[in-house]
C-alpha positions in Angstrom: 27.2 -78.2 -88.4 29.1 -80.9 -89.7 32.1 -80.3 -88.6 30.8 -80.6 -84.8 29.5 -83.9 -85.8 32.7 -85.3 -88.0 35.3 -87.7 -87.5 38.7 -86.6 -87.1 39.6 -87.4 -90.8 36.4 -86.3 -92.8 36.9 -84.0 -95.5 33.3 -83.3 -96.4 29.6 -84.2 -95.4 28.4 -87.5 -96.5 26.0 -85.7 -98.1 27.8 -85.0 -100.5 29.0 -88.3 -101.2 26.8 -90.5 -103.6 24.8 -91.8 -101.3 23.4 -95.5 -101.3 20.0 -96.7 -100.4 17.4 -94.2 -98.7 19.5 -90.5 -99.2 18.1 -89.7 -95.8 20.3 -92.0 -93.9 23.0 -90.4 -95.1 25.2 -93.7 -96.2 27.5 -93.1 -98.9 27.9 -95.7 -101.2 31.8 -95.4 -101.1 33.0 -95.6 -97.3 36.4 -93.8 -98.5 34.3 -90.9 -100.1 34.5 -88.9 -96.5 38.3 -88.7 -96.2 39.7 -89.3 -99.8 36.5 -87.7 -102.5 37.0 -87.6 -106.0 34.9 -87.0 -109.4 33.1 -91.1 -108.7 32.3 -91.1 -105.4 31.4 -87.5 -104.5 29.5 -84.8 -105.6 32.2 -82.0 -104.7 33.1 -80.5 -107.7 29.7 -79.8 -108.6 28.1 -76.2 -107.6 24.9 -75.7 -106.4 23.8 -73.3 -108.5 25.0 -74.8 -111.6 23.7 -77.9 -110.0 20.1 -76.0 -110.0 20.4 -74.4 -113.2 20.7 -78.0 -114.9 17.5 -78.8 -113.0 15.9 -76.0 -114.1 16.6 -76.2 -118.0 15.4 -80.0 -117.4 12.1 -78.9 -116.3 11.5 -76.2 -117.7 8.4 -77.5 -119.5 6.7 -78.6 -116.6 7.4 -75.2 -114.9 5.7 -73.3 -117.5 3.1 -75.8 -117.4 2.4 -75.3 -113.6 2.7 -71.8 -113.9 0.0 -71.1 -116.7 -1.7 -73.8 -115.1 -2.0 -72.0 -111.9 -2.8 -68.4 -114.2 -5.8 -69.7 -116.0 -7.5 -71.2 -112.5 -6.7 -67.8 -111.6 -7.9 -65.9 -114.3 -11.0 -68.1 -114.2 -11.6 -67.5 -110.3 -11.5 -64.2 -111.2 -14.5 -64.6 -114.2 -16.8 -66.4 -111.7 -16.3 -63.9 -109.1 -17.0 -61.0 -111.6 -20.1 -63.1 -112.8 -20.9 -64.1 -109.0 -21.0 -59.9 -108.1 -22.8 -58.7 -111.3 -25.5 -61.2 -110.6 -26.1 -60.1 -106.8 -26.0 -56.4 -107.5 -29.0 -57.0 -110.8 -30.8 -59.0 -107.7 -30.7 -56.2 -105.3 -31.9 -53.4 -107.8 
């Protein structure tokens, strides 16, 4: 899609350039980042899934703590619903 878009010269998305200000307008700090990018002003020689794998090992710990977070309120929902169905079938007896 950026290709359609691109001037004549550009060698890769300003996105990935680094970017100045607000990253959704798409302005990279470096205005020769487009047509000449190297290791300062771009983000080209960086994969995106090593790119996420760094992310990942950074927040691991707040993964695991969402994730048992979100399996004890499950585990829990699940106690109060047993309690909730053991009550109403003593009532109706």
């Amino acid at each position: 899609m950026w290709q359609a878009n691109k001037s004549a010269d550009w060698v890769l998305p300003s996105a990935c350039c680094v970017l100045e200000g607000d990253p959704k307008r798409f302005q990279p700090l470096d205005s020769a980042c487009l047509t000449d990018p190297n290791q300062d002003n771009s983000y080209y020689l960086t994969g995106c899934y090593g790119r996420l794998m760094q992310w990942l090992e950074n927040h691991i710990n707040l993964l695991m703590g969402i994730g048992i977070g979100v399996g004890l309120t499950e585990l829990l929902a699940m106690a109060f619903a047993f309690c909730l169905c053991s009550s109403l079938s003593q009532k109706i007896k």
